[in-house]
C-alpha positions in Angstrom: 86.6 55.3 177.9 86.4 58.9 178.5 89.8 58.9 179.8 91.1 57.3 176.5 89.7 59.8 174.5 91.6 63.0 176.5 94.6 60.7 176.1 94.4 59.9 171.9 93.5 64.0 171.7 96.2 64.7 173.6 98.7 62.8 171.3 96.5 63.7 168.2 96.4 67.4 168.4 100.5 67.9 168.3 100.5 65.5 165.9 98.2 67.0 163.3 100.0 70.4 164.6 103.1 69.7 163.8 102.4 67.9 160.4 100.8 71.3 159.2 104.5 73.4 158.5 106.1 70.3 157.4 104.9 70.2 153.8 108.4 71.2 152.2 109.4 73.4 149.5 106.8 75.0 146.9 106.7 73.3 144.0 108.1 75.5 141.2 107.5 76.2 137.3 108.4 77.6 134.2 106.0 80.6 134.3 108.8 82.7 132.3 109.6 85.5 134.4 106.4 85.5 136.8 107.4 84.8 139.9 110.3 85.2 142.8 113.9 84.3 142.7 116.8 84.1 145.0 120.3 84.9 144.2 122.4 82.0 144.5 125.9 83.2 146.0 123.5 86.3 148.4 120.4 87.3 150.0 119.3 88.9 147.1 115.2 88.2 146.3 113.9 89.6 143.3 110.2 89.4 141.6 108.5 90.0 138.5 105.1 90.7 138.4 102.6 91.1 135.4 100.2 94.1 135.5 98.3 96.2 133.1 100.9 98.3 132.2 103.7 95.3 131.6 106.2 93.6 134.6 106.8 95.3 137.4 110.3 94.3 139.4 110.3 93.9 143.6 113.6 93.6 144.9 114.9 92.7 149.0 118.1 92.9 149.6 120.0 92.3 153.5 123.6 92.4 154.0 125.7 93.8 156.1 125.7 97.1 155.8 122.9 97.2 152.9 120.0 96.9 151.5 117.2 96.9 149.7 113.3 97.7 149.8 110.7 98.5 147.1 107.0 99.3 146.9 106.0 96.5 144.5 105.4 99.4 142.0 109.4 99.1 140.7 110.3 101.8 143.3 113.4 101.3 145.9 115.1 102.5 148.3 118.7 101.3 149.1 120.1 102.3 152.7 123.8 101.7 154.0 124.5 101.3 157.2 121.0 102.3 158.3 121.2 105.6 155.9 119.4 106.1 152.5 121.9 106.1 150.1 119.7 105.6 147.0 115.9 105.8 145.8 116.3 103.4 142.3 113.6 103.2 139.6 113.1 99.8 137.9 111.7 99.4 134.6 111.2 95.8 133.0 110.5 95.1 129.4 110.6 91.8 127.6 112.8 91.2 124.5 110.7 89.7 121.6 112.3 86.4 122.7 110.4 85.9 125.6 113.7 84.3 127.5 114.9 87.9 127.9 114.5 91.1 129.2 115.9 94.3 130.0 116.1 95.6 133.5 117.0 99.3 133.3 117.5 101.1 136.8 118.4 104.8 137.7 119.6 105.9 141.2 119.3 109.0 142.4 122.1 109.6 145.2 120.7 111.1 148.6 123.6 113.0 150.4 126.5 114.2 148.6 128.7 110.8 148.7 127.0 109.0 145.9 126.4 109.9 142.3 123.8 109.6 140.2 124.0 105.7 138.3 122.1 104.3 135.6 122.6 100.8 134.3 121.0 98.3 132.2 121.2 94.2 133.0 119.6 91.7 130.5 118.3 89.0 132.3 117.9 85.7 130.5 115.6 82.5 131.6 117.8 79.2 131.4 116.3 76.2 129.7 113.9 74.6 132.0 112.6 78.2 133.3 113.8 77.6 136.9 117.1 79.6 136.9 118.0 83.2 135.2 121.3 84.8 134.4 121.5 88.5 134.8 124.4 90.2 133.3 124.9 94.6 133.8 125.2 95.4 129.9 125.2 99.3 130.3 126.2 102.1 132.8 125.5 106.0 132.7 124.1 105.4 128.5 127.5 103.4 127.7 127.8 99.4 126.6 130.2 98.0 128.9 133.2 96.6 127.0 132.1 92.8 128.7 129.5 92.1 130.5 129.4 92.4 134.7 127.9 88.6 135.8 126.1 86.2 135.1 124.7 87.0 138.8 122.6 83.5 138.7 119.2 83.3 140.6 116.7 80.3 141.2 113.3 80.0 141.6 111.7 80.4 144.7 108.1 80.5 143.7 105.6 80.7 141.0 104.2 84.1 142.5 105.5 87.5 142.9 106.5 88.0 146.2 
């Protein structure tokens, strides 16, 4: 009998091991703009988080030759090729809609072959809440003649990342 029980553990412990990672995707939400998203068409993550002082923006970006870290606090630092290029401020505020907002950011170039950029996207929740459209609206203070985008992006999860 002993035997029989060192034999059903043995089959028993991989099994409840290997059940533990296979619980699929997390369930998503309409939590408005709470939460993490991926960009569709690149390996573009961005997050909104609520705090005291409003929504704060989190963005990862890996490509090739860029991307993209930030502190959680709507600070980022963009690097090509292994070299900061960038450190971009992100502010987030909330049209009175509530299915909108207005991501402005402002670069400020490190090294002499970049120049300074500012640009506005608004970023709109589809119906449903699961998927946003973000469209570049403004560069350097100036409406753009048509909108850059929709970049689309779908949630990922209900929390910020």
């Amino acid at each position: 009998m002993a035997a029989l029980g060192r034999i059903t553990m043995g089959v028993l412990v991989p099994i409840v091991f290997l059940g533990i990672g296979c619980r699929g995707p997390e369930p998503v939400s309409d939590t408005g703009f709470i939460g993490t998203w991926q960009r569709v068409d690149s390996t573009s993550t961005i997050s909104f988080a609520r705090t005291e002082s409003g929504l704060v923006f989190d963005w990862i970006l890996d490509a090739d030759d860029r991307s993209v870290r930030c502190d959680g606090r709507g600070r980022c630092d963009e690097r090509f090729r292994g070299d900061k290029v960038y450190e971009w401020t992100f502010r987030a505020e909330v049209d009175t809609d509530g299915k909108s907002l207005r991501l402005a950011r402002e670069g400020t170039p490190i090294g002499a072959t970049t120049t300074p950029l500012t640009e506005v996207d608004r970023v709109e929740i589809r119906p449903g809440g699961l998927e946003l459209y973000a469209f570049t609206i403004e560069r350097d203070g100036a409406p753009l003649g048509a909108p850059n985008g929709p970049f689309r992006y779908r949630k990922i999860s209900d929390r910020p990342r």
